[in-house]
Backbone as numpy.savetxt, mean C-alpha at the origin, in Angstrom:
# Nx Ny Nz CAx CAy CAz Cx Cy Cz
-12.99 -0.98 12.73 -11.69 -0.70 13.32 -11.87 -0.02 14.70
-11.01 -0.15 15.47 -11.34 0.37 16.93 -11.06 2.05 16.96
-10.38 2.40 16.13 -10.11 4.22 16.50 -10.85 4.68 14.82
-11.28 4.11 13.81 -12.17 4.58 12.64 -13.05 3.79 12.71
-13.76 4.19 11.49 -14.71 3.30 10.46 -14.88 3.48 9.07
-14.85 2.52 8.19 -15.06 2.44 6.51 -16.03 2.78 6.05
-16.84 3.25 5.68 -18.00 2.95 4.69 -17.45 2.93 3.34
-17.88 2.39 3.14 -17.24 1.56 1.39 -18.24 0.83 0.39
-19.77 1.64 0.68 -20.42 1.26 -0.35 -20.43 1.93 -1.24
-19.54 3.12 -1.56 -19.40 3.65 -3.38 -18.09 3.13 -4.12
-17.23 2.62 -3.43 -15.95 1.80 -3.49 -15.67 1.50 -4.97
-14.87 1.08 -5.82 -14.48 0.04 -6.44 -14.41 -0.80 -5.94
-13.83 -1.42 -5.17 -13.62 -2.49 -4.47 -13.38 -2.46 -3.06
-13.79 -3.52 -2.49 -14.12 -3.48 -1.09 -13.23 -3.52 -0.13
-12.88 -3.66 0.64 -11.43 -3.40 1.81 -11.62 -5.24 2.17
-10.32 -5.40 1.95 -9.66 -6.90 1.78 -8.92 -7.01 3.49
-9.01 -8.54 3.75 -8.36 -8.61 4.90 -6.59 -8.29 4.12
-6.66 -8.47 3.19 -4.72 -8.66 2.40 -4.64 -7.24 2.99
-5.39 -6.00 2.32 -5.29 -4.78 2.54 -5.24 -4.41 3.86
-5.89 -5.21 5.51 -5.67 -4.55 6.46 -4.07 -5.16 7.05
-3.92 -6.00 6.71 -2.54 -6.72 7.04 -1.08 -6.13 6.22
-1.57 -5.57 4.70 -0.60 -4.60 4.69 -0.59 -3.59 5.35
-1.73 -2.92 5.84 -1.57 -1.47 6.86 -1.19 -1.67 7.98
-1.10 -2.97 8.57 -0.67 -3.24 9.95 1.26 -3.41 9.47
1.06 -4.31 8.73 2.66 -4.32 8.42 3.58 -3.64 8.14
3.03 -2.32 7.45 3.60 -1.17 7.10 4.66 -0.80 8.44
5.76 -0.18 8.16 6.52 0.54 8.81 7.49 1.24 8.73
7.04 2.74 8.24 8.21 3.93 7.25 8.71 4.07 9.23
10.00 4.31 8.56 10.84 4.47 9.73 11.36 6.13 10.46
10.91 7.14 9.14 11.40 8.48 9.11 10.47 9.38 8.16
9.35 8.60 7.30 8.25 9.50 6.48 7.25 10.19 7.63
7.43 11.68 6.86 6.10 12.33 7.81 5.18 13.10 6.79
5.52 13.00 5.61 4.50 13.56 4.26 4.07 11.79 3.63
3.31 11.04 3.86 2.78 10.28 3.36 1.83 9.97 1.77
1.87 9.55 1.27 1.45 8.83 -0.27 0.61 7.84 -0.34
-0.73 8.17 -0.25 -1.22 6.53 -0.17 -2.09 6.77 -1.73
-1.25 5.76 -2.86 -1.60 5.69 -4.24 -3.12 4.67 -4.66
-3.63 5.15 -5.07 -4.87 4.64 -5.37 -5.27 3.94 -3.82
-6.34 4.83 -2.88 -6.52 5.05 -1.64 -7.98 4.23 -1.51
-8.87 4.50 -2.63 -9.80 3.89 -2.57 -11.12 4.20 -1.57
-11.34 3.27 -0.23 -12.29 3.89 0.79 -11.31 4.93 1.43
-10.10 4.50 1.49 -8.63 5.58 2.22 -8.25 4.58 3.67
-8.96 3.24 3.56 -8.47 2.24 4.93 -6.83 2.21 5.03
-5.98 2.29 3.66 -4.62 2.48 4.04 -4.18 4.10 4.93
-4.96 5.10 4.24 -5.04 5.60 5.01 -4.85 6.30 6.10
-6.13 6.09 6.66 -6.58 5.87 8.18 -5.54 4.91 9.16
-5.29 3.56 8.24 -4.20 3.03 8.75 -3.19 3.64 9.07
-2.47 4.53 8.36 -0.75 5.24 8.41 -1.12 6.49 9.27
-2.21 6.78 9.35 -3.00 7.97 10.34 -2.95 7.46 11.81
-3.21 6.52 11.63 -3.14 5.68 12.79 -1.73 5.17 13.64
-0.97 4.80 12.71 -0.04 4.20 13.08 1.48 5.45 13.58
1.06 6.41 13.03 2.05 7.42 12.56 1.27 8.97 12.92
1.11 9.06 14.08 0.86 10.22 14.20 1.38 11.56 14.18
2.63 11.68 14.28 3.39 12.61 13.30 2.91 12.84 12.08
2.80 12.11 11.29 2.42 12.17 9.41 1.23 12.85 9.17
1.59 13.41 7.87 0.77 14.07 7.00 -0.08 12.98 6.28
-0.88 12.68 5.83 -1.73 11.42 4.88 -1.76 11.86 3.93
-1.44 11.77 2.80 -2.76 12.10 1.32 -2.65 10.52 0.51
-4.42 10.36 0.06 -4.19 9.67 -0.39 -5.22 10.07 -1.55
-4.60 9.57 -3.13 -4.98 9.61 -4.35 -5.78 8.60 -5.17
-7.01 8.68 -5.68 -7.50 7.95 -6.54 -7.97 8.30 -7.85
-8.07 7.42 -9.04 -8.79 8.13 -10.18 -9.97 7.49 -10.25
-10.62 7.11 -9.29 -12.44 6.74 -9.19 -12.89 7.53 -8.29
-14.08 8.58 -8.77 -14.14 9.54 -8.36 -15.04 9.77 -6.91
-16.03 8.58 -6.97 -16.58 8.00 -5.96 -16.09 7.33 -4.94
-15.07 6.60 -4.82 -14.27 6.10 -3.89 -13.81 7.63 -3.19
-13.39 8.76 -3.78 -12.12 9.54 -3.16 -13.21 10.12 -2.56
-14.72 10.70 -2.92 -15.90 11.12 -2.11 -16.05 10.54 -0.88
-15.90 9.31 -0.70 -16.32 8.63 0.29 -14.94 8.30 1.59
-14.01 8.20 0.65 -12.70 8.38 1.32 -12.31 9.81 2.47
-13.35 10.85 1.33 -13.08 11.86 2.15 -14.06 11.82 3.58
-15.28 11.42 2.81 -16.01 11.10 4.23 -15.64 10.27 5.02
-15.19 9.40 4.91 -14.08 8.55 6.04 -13.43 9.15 7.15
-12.71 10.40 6.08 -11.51 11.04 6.56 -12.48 11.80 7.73
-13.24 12.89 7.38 -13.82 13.73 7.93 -14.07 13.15 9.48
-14.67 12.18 9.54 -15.22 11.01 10.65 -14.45 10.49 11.10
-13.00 10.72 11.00 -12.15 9.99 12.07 -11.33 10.78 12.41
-10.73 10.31 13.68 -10.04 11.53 15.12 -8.60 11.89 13.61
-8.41 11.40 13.00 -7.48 11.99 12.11 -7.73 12.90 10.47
-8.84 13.51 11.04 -9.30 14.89 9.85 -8.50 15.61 9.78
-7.65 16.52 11.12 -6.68 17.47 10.48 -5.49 16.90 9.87
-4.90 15.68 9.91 -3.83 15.27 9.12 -3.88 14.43 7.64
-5.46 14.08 7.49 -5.13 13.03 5.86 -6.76 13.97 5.06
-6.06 13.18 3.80 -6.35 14.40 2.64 -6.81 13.28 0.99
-7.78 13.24 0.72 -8.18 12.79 -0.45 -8.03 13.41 -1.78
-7.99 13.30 -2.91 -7.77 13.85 -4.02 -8.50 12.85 -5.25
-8.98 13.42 -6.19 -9.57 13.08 -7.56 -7.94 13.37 -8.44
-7.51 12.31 -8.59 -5.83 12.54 -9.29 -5.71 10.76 -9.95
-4.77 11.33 -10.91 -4.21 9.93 -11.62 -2.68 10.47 -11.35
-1.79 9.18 -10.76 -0.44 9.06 -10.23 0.25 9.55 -11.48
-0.33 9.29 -12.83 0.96 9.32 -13.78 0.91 11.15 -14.45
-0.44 11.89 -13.68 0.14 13.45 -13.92 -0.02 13.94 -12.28
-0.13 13.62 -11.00 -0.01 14.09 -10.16 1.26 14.64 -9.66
0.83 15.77 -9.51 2.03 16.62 -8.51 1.85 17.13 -7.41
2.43 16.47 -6.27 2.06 16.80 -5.07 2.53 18.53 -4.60
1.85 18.87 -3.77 2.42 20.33 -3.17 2.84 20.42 -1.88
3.41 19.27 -1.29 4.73 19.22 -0.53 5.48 17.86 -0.66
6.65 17.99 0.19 7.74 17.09 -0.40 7.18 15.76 0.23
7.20 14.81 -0.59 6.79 13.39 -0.44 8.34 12.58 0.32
8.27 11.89 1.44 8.97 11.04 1.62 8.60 9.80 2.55
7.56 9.46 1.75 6.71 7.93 2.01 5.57 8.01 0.93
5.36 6.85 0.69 4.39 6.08 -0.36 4.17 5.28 0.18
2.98 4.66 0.26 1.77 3.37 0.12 1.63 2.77 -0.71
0.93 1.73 -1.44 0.42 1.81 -2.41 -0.05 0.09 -3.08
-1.32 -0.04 -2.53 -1.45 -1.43 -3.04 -1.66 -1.42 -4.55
-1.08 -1.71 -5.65 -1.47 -1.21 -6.85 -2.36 -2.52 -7.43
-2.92 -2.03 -9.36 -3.86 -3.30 -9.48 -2.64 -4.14 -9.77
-3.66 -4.92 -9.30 -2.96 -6.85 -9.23 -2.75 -7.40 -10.64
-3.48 -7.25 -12.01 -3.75 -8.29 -12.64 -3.24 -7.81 -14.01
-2.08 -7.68 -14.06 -1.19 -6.84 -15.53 -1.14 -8.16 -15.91
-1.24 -8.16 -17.93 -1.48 -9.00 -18.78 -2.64 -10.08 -18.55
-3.66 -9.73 -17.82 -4.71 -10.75 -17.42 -6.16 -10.13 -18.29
-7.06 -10.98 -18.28 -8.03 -10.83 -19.28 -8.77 -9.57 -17.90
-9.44 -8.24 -18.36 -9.66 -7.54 -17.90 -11.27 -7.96 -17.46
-11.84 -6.78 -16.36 -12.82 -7.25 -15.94 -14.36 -6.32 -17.14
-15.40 -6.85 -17.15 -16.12 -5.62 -17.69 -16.33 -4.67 -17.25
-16.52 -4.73 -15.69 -17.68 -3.91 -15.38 -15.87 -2.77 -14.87
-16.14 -1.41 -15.23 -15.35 -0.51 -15.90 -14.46 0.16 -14.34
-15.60 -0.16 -13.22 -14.56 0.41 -12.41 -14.13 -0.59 -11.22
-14.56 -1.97 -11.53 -13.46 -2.90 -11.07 -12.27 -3.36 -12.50
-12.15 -2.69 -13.44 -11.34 -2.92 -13.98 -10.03 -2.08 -14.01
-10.96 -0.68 -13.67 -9.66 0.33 -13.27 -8.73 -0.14 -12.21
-9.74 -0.77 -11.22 -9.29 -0.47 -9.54 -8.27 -1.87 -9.65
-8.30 -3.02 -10.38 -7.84 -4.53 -10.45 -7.17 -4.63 -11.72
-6.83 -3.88 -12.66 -6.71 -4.16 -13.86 -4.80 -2.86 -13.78
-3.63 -3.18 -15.02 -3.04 -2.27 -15.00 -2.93 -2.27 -16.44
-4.16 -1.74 -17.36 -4.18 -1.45 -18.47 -2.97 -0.04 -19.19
-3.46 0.96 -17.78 -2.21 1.90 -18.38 -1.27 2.62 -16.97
-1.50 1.73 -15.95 -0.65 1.77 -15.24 0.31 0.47 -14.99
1.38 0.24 -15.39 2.36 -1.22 -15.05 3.07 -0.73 -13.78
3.24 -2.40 -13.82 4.20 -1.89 -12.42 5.72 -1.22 -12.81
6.37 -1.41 -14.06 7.14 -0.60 -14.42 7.24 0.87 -13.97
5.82 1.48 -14.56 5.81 2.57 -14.46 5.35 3.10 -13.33
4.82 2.46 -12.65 4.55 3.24 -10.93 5.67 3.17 -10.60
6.52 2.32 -10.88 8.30 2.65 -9.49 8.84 3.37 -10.13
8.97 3.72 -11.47 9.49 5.01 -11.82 8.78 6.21 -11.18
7.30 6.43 -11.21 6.45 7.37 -10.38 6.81 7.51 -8.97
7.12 6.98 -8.54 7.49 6.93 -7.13 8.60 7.29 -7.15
9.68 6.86 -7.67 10.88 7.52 -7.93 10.87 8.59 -8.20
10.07 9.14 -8.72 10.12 10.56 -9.30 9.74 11.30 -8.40
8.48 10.69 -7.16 7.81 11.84 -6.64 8.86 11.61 -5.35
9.35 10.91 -5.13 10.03 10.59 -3.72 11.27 11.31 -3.56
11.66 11.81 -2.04 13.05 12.36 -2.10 13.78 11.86 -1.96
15.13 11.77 -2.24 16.07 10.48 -1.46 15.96 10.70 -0.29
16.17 9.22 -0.08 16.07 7.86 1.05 14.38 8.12 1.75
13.64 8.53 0.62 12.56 8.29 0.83 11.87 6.33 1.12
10.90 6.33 1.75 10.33 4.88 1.64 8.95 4.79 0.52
9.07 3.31 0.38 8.30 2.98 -0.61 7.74 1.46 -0.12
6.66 1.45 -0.04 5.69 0.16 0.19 4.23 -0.20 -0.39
5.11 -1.35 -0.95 3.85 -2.10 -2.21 3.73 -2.94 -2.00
2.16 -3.85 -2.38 1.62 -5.08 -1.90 1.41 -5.46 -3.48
2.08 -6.80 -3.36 1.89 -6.67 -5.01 1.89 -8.48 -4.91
1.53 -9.39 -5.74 1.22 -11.20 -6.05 2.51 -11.34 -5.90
2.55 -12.70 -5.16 3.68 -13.13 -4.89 4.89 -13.60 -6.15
3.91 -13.85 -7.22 4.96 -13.81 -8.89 5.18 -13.03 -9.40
5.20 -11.60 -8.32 5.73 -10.27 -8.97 7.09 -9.85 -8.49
7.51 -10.67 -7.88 9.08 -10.52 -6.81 9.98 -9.94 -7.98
10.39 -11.12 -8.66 11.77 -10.72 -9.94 11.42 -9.38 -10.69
9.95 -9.39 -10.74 9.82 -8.21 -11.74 9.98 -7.11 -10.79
9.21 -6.77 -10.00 9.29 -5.32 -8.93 10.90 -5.35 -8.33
12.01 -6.46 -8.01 13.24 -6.20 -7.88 14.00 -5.33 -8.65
13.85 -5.96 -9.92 14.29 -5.65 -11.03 13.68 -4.04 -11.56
12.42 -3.59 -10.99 12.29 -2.54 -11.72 12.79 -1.45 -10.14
12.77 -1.73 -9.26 13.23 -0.92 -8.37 15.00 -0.83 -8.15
15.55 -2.27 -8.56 16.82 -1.79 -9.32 17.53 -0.48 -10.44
16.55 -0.64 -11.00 16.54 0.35 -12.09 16.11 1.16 -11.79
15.77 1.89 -11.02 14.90 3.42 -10.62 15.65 3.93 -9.00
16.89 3.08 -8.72 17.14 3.43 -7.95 16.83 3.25 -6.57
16.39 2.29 -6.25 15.74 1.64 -5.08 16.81 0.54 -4.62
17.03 0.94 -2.97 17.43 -0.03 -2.24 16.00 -1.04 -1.79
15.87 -2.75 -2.09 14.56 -2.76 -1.37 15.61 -3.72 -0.14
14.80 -3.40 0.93 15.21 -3.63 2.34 14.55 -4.94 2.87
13.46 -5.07 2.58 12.32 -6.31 2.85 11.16 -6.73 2.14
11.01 -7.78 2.23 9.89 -8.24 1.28 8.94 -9.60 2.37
8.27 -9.44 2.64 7.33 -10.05 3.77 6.83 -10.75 3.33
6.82 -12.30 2.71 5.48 -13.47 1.80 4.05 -13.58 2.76
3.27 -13.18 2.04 1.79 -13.30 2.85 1.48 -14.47 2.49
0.67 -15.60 3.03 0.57 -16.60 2.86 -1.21 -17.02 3.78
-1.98 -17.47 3.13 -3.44 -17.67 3.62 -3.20 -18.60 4.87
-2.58 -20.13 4.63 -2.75 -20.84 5.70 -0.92 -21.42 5.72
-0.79 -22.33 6.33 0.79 -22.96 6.77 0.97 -23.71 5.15
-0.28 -24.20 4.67 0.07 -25.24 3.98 -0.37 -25.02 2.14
-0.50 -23.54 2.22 -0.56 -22.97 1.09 0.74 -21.99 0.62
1.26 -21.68 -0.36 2.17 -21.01 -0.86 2.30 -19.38 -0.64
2.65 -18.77 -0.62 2.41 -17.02 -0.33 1.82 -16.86 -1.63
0.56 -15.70 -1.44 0.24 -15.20 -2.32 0.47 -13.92 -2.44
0.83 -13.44 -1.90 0.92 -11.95 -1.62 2.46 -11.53 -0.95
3.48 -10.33 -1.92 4.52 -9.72 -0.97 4.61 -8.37 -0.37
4.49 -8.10 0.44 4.93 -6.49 0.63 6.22 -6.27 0.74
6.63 -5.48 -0.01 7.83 -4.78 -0.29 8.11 -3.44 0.13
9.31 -3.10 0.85 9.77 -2.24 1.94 11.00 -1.96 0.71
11.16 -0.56 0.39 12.45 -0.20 -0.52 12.61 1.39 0.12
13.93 1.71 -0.06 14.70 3.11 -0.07 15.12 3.59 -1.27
14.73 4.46 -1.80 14.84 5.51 -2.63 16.86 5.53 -2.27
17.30 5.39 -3.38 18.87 6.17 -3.02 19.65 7.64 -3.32
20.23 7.94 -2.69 20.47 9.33 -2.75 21.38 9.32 -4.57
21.33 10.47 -5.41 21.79 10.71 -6.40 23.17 10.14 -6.10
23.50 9.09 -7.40 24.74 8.80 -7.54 24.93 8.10 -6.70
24.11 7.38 -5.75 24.67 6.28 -4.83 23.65 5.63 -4.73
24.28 4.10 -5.14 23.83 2.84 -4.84 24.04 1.40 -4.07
23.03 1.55 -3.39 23.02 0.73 -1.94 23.69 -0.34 -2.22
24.57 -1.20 -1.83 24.62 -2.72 -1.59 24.84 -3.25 -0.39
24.62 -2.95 0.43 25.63 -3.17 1.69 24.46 -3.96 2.59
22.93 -3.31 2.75 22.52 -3.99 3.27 21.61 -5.39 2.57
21.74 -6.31 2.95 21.17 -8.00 1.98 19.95 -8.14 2.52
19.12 -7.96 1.57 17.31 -8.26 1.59 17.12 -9.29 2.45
16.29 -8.71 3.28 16.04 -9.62 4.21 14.33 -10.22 4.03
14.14 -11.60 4.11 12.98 -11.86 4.06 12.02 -12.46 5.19
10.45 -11.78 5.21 9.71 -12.30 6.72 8.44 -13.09 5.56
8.44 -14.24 6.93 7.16 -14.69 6.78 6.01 -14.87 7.41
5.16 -13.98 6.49 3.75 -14.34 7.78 2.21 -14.91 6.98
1.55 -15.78 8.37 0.77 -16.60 7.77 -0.21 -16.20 8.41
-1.83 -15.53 7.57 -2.82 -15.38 8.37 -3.74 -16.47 9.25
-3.78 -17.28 8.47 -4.70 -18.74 9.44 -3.87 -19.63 9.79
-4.53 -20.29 11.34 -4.22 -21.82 10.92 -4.83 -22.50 10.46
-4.42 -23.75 10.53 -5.07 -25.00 9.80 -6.77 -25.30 10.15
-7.16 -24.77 11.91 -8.49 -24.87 11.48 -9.31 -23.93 11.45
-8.81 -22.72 10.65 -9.42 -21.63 10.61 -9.44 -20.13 11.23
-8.74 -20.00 12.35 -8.35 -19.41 13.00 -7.11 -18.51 13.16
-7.36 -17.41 13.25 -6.33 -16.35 12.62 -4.95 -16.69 13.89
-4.07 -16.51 13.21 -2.39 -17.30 14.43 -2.39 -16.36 14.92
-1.53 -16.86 16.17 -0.85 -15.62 16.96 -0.39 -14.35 16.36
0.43 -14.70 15.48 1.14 -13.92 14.47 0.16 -12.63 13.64
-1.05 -12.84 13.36 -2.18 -12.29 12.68 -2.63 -11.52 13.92
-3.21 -11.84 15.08 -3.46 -11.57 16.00 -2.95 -10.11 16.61
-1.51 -10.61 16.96 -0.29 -9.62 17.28 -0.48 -8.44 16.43
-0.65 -8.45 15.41 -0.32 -7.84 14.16 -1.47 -7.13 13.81
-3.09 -7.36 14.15 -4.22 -6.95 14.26 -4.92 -5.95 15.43
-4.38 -6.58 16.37 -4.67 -6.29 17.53 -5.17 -4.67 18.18
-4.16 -3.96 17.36 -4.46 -2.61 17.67 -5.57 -1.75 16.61
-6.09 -3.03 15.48 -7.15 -2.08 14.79 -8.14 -2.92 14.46
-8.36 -4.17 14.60 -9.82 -5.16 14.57 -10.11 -5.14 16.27
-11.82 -4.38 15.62 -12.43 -4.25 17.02 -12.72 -5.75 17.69
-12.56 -7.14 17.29 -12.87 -8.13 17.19 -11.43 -8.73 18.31
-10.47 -7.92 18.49 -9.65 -8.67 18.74 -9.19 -7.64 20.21
């Protein structure tokens, strides 16, 4: 990256181009206490560190080696005094200031045959985290008209609507990630508002973006480009 760097060989899992394209896409409009849920190397991060220099960072993992190395991340980039690692699981964490932004690429692969090896199964697997229960978590930790942004498979739309319906979430946008022109989205990020007690949004109508990382012969689009530009040293 042009203003950090990763090291991510104690990782669960490795930093995904999906993962730098949600940090580029990200955009809380009014969060300055930030949430980045299962943080991993902490590239989301560094990302919202980056993007948001006002903000506070913390970001949470329950692999205890990732949040070590996350911290060393942290330490090593021009944004040490603002982001913050932790050894925490989301479903007893309590933050010690007021949260009004979340991150959070969560695992991908609820009801799927799990992996063996134990801590790509944590990091990819939602054995006892669902996506049910993270948007209630977020709901809980968030203040109203807090923001909330999740990268979640593109056949998770009805379900994450539906559970951010229920927990009180306006969602505002939902972005289809899509590999090339001529493949289907695999991936959505979802942009939601927390609603204030006793009031529920309708007024503004979900709006949807589409963006496509390649073209057809390989080559990342304009669109990817634009959107990269300020954190692949490559570009």
């Amino acid at each position: 990256m042009k203003q950090f760097s990763v090291d991510q060989s104690e990782v669960a899992l490795p930093v995904t181009s999906d993962a730098c394209v949600f940090g580029a896409l990200a955009e809380f409009q009014h969060a300055t206490q930030i949430l980045d849920i299962g943080s991993g190397s902490g590239v989301l991060s560094l990302m919202m560190a980056q993007k948001f220099p006002s903000a506070q960072i913390q970001g949470i993992d329950i692999h205890l080696a990732s949040v070590e190395q996350a911290r060393k991340n942290g330490i090593k980039s021009p944004f040490a005094d603002r982001i913050s690692f932790s050894h925490d699981n989301i479903l007893d964490f309590e933050p010690l200031a007021t949260i009004d932004g979340i991150i959070c690429n969560p695992p991908f692969f609820e009801n799927h045959l799990p992996s063996t090896d134990e801590t790509r199964r944590l990091a990819r697997h939602t054995q006892t985290l669902t996506l049910a229960t993270l948007t209630a978590r977020c709901a809980r930790l968030l203040q109203p008209r807090g923001e909330l942004l999740l990268l979640l498979p593109a056949s998770s739309q009805n379900q994450i609507l539906a559970a951010l319906q229920k927990h009180q979430f306006a969602p505002q946008t939902i972005t289809t990630i899509q590999a090339t022109p001529t493949k289907p989205p695999h991936l959505i990020a979802v942009y939601a508002i927390k609603n204030s007690p006793n009031h529920f949004s309708t007024e503004t109508p979900l709006q949807t973006i589409q963006y496509t990382h390649y073209k057809a012969d390989g080559q990342l689009t304009p669109q990817a480009t634009e959107l990269l530009k300020d954190f692949y040293l490559a570009l």
